[in-house]
C-alpha positions in Angstrom: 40.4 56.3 -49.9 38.7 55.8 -53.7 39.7 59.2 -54.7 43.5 58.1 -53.8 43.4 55.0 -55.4 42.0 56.1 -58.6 44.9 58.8 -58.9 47.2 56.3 -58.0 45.9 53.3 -60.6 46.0 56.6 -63.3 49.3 57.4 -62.3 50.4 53.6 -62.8 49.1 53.6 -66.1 50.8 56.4 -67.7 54.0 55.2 -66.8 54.2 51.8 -67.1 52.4 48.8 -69.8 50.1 46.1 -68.8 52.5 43.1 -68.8 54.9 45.7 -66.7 52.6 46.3 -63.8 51.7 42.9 -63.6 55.4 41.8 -63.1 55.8 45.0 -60.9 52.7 43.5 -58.8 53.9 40.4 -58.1 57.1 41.3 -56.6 55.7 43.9 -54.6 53.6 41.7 -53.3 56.6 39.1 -52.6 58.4 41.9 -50.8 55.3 42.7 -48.4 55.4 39.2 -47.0 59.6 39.6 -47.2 59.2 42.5 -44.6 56.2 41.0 -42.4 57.8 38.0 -42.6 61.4 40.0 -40.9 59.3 42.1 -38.6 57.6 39.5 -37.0 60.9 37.6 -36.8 63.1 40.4 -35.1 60.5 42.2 -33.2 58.3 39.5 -31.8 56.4 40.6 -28.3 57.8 39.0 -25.3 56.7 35.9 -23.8 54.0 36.0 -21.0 54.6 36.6 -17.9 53.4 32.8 -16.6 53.6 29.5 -17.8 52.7 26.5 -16.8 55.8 26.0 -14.7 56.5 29.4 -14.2 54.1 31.2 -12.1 56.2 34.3 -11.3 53.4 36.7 -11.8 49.7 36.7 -12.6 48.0 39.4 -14.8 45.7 40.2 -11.2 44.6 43.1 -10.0 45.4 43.5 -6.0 46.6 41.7 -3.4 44.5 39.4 -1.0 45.6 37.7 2.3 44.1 35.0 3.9 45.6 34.7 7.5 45.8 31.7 9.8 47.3 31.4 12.7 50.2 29.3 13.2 48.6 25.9 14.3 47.2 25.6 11.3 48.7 23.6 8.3 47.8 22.5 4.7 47.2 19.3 3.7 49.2 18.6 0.6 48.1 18.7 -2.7 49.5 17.3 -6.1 50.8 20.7 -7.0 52.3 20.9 -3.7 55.1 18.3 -5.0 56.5 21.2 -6.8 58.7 23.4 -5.0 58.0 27.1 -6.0 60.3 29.8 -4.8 59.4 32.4 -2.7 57.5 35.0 -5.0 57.1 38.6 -4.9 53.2 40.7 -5.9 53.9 42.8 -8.6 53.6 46.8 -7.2 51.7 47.6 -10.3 48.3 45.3 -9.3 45.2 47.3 -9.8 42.2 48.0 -7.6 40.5 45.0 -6.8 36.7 45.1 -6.2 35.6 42.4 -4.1 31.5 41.5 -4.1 29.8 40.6 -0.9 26.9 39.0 -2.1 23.5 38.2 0.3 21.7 35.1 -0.2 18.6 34.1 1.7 21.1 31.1 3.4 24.3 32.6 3.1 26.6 35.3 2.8 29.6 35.3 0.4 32.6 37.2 -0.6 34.2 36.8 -4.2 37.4 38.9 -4.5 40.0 38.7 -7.9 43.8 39.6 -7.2 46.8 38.7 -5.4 45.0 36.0 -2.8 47.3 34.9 -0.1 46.3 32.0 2.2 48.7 31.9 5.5 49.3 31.6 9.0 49.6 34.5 11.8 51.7 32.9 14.4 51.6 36.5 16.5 47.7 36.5 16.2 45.2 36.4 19.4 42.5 34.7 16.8 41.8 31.1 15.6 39.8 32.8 12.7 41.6 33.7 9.4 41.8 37.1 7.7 41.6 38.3 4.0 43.3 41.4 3.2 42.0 42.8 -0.5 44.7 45.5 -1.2 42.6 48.4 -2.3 42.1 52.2 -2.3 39.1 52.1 -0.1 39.4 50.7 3.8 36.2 48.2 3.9 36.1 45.2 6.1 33.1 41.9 5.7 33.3 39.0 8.3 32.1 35.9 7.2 31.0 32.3 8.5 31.0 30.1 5.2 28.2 27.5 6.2 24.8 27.9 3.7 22.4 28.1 7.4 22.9 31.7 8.6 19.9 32.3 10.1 20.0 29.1 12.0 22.4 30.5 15.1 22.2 26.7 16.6 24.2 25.6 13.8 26.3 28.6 13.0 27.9 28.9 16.4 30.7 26.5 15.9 31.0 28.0 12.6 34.5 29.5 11.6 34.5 33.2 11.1 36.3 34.6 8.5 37.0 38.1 8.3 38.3 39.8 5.0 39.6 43.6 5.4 40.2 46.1 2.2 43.1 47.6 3.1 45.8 50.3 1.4 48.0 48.8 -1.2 50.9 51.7 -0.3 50.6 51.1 3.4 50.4 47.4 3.2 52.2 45.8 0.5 55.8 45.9 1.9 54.4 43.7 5.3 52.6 41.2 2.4 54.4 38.1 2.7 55.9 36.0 -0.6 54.4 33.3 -2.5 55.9 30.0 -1.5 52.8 27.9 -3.5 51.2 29.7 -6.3 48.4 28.6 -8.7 46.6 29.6 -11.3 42.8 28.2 -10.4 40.3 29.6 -8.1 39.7 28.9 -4.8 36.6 27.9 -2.8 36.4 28.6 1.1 33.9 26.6 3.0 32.8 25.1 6.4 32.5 21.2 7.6 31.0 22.5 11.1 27.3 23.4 11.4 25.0 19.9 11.3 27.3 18.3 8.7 27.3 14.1 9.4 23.0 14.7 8.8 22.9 13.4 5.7 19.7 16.1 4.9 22.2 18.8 5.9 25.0 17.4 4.1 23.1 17.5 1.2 21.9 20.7 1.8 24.0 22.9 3.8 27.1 22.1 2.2 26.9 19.2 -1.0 24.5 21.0 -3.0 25.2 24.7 -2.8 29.4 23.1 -3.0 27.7 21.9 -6.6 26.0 25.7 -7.5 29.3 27.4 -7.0 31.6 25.3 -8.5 29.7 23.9 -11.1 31.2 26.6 -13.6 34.5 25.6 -13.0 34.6 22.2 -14.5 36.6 20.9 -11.8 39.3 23.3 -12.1 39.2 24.8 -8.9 40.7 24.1 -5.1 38.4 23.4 -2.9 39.6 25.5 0.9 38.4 24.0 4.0 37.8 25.1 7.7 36.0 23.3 11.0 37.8 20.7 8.7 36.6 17.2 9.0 38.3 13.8 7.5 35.8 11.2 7.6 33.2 13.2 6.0 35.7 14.1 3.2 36.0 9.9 3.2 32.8 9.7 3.4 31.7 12.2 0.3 34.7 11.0 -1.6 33.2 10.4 -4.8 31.4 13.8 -5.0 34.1 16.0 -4.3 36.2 14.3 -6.9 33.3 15.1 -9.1 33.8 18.8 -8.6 36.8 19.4 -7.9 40.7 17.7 -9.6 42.2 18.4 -6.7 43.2 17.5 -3.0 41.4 19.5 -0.1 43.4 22.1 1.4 42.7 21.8 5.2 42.5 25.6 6.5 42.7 24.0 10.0 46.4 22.5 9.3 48.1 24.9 7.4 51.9 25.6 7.9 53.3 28.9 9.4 55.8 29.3 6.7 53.0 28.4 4.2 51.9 31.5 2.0 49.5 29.7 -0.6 48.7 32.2 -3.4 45.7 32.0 -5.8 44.4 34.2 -8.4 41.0 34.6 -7.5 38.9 33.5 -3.8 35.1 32.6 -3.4 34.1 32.8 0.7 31.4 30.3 1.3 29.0 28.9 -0.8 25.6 29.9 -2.6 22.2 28.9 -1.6 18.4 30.3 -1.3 16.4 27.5 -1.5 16.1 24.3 1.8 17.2 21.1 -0.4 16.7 22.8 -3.6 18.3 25.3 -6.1 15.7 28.3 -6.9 15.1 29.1 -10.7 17.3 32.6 -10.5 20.5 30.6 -9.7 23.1 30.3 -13.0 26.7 29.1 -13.1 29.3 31.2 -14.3 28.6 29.6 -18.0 25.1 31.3 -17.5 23.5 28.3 -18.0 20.3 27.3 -15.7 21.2 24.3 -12.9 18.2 23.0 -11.4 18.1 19.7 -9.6 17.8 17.5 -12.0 21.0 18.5 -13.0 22.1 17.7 -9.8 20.4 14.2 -9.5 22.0 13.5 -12.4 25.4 15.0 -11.5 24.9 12.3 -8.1 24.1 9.6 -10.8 27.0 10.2 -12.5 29.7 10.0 -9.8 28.1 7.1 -7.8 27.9 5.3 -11.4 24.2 4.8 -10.7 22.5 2.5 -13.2 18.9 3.8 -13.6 18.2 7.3 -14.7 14.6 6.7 -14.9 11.9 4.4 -14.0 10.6 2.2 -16.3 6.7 -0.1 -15.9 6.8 -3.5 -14.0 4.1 -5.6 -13.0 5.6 -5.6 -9.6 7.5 -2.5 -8.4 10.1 -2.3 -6.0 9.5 0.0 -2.3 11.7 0.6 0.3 10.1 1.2 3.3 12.8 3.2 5.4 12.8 1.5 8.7 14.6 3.0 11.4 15.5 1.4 14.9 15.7 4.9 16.9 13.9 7.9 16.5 10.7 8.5 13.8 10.3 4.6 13.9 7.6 2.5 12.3 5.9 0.9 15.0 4.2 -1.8 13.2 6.8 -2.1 10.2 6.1 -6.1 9.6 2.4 -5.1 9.4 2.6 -2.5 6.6 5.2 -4.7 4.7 3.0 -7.1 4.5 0.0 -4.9 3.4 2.5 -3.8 0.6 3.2 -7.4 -0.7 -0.3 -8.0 -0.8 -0.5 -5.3 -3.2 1.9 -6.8 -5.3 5.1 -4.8 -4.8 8.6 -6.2 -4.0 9.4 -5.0 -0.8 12.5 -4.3 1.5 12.3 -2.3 5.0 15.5 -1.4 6.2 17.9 1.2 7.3 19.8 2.5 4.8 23.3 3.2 6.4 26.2 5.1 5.9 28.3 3.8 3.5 27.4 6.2 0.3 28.6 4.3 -2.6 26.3 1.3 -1.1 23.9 3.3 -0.5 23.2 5.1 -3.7 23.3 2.1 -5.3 20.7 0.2 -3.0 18.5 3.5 -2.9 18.4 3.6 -6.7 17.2 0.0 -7.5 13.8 1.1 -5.8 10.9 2.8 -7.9 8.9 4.0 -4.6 9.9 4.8 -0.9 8.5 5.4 2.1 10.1 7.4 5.1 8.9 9.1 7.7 9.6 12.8 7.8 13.2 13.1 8.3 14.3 9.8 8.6 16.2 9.0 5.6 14.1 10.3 3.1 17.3 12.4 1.8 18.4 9.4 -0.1 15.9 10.0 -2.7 18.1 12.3 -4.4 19.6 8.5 -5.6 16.4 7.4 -6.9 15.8 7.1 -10.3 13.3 10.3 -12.3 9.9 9.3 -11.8 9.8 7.2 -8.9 7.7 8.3 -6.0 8.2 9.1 -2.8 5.9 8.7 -0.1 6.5 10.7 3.2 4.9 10.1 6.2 3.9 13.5 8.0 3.6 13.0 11.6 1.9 15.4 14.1 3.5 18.8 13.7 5.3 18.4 10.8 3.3 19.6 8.3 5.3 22.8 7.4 8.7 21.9 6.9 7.2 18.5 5.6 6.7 20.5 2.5 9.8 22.7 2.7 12.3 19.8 2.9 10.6 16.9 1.1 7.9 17.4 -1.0 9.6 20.3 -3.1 12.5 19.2 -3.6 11.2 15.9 -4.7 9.5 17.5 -6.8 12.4 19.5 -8.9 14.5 16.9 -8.6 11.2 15.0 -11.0 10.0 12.4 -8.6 6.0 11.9 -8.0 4.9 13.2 -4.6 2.5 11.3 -2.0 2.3 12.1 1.4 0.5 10.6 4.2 -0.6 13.0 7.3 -0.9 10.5 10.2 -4.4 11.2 12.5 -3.4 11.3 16.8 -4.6 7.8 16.9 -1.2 6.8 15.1 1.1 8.7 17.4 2.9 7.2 20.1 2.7 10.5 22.0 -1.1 9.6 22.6 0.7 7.5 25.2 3.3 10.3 26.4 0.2 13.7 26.6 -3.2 13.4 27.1 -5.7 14.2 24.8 -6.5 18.0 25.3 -2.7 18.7 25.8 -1.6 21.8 23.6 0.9 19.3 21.6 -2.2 18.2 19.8 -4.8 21.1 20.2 -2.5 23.9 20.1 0.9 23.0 18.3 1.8 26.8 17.8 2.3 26.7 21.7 5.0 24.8 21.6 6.8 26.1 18.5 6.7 29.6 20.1 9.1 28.1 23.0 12.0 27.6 19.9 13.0 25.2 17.9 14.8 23.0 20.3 11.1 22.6 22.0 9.5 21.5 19.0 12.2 19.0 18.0 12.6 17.3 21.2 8.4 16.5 21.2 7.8 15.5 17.4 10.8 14.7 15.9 13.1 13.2 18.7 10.2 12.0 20.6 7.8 10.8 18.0 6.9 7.6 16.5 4.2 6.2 14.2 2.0 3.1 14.3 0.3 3.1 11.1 -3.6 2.7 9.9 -2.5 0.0 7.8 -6.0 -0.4 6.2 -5.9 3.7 5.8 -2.2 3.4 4.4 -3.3 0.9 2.0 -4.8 3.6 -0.4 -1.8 5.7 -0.6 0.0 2.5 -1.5 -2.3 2.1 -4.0 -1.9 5.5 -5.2 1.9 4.6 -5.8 0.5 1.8 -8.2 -1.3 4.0 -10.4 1.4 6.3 -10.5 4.1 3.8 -11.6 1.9 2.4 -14.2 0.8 5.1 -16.1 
């Protein structure tokens, strides 16, 4: 290139004077824009293929189907108002390569392409089907509830079962497009021990918040086992994650084919109540749950983000009137405002926005195991949480409470109750294997070991012993 422009700058300068190539540069350089100027005019590209009210075609790769048989009907959502002509998959989609992906609590599918949610009125099964258009013949099935080892709560669970299947074979039988959009979809299940709040949070709230979080609310949120009054009831956080109306799996139309560019099956999660350090969103940006205590904050318009010192801290003692019941709640109250703390002991009901707000007023609480000690995901960072461990619960007293209190930045205290402060003293005697050999009875299952210490299982409380945890809780608030 430097050999050619020095013959051509030579060449320039024999022929021509200085004040002539100057004029003979400036229009050659007018006539350069001239012609870009006329070729970008007259042989402009085409538009795309989409807009925003024209969703004829997506740049996808393959087709997917998601079938459903004909009872089934979709609740509407705002795009739904527009009607969108049947629409044909374009024959030159490439191979789609859908992930199956195994978590410790749940399996999921993620598949880009063609994906087509509909009804199979001719089908013998309730349970809907994902065809990914493909070259290779590969079928997953899928139950999209974060508890798959937990066959108790997975066996109401919808199964969904997604087949590869041949492009050339298939693609004349696909259905058209009569709704189209151009956002992700998420697939999940309402069935399992949703209406717990502990399992709301953690079966289905917190690993809904893990996969979504990259989309920035930008995404449609698919729903089976399909459940209104816990989408009333969770209101505030699904509009938090998602713009958009749920889609109800379990009500979809038979002449509904509902098309979407790419399709997440179920939801991720490894950790009980927790997220687990390896866990990114699509932005590759760390969530841990402080992010997610702060995401709850957010949409619940909670005031207090953190603690602050007062010479008279506020506790909630969470007092229950059925199972896991403080025997002698107006006896450790009182203890407590001796100490010098304000003190409320109640149930904390059902109503979430009330709740959250109420929970996060408090700088301490005090539950027993599993007894409402889930709202402290509303408290604010640095409060403490006391949990009561009562006989038997020691393991998944630390599983379910103490870590996650932990990463979500609250102080942990707990206080292991002796036999003395059981009421099943008064239901076994003394040298009966639910206090000598405990391993007995969680070897007959877990349906055995719930029904003696957790549905069966109350606690009267040392209230002198008790008194030094409380105390505890002082130091920590103050410092």
């Amino acid at each position: 290139m430097e050999k050619k422009g020095s013959n051509y700058e030579a060449i320039m300068a024999r022929s021509f004077s200085r004040q002539e190539r100057s004029k003979m540069g400036w229009w050659a350089c007018l006539a350069f824009f001239l012609l870009a100027f006329a070729f970008c005019f007259f042989f402009k590209p085409p538009p795309p293929p989409y807009t925003t009210t024209n969703l004829a075609s997506y740049p996808v790769s393959a087709p997917v189907e998601v079938r459903k048989t004909d009872f089934l009907n979709v609740q509407a959502t705002k795009h739904f108002e527009t009607n969108i002509p049947p629409q044909p998959y374009s024959s030159k989609a490439e191979d789609a390569r859908p992930i199956c992906k195994t978590h410790p609590r749940s399996d999921i599918f993620h598949a880009k392409g063609d994906i087509r949610v509909l009804s199979t009125s001719n089908s013998s099964s309730l349970s809907p089907t994902i065809d990914v258009v493909s070259n290779v013949s590969m079928s997953w099935n899928i139950k999209p509830y974060a508890r798959k080892l937990d066959p108790f709560a997975m066996r109401n669970v919808r199964n969904i079962t997604i087949n590869r299947v041949s492009l050339s074979s298939h693609h004349h039988q696909l259905r058209n497009c009569t709704r189209k959009y151009n956002i992700p979809a998420v697939v999940f299940s309402l069935a399992g021990y949703t209406g717990n709040l502990f399992h709301d949070l953690s079966d289905v709230i917190l690993p809904l918040f893990l996969t979504t979080h990259e989309f920035h609310r930008e995404v449609h949120f698919l729903v089976v086992d399909y459940r209104q009054w816990w989408v009333n009831k969770y209101k505030n956080v699904l509009q938090g994650l998602t713009k958009y109306d749920i889609i109800n799996l379990d009500n979809i139309g038979k002449d509904d084919v509902i098309c979407f560019p790419r399709i997440t099956v179920g939801l991720k999660a490894n950790k009980e109540f927790s997220i687990d350090d390896d866990i990114v969103s699509g932005d590759v940006l760390p969530l841990s749950m402080k992010n997610f205590t702060n995401f709850l904050r957010s949409v619940y318009h909670l005031k207090r983000d953190v603690t602050i010192k007062t010479k008279q801290p506020r506790l909630l003692i969470i007092s229950r009137s059925k199972t896991r019941r403080f025997l002698n709640i107006d006896e450790i109250a009182t203890m407590a405002l001796g100490l010098g703390f304000e003190v409320v002991a109640q149930e904390t009901g059902v109503d979430m926005n009330r709740v959250s707000r109420f929970v996060n007023k408090f700088d301490a609480v005090v539950g027993v195991h599993g007894a409402g000690l889930s709202n402290m995901v509303f408290l604010p960072e640095n409060a403490v949480v006391v949990q009561v461990v009562g006989l038997g619960m020691d393991g998944i007293a630390k599983t379910d409470y103490e870590l996650p209190s932990l990463d979500m930045g609250l102080r942990y205290l707990e206080y292991k109750i002796g036999v003395n402060e059981s009421s099943l003293i008064d239901k076994y005697p003394m040298g009966h294997d639910v206090f000598t050999n405990r391993s007995a009875i969680s070897s007959k299952g877990w349906d055995a070991f719930r029904e003696v210490y957790l549905d069966n299982q109350d606690v009267k409380l040392d209230v002198d012993r008790f008194r030094g945890t409380l105390l505890k809780v002082q130091e920590l608030l103050h410092t």
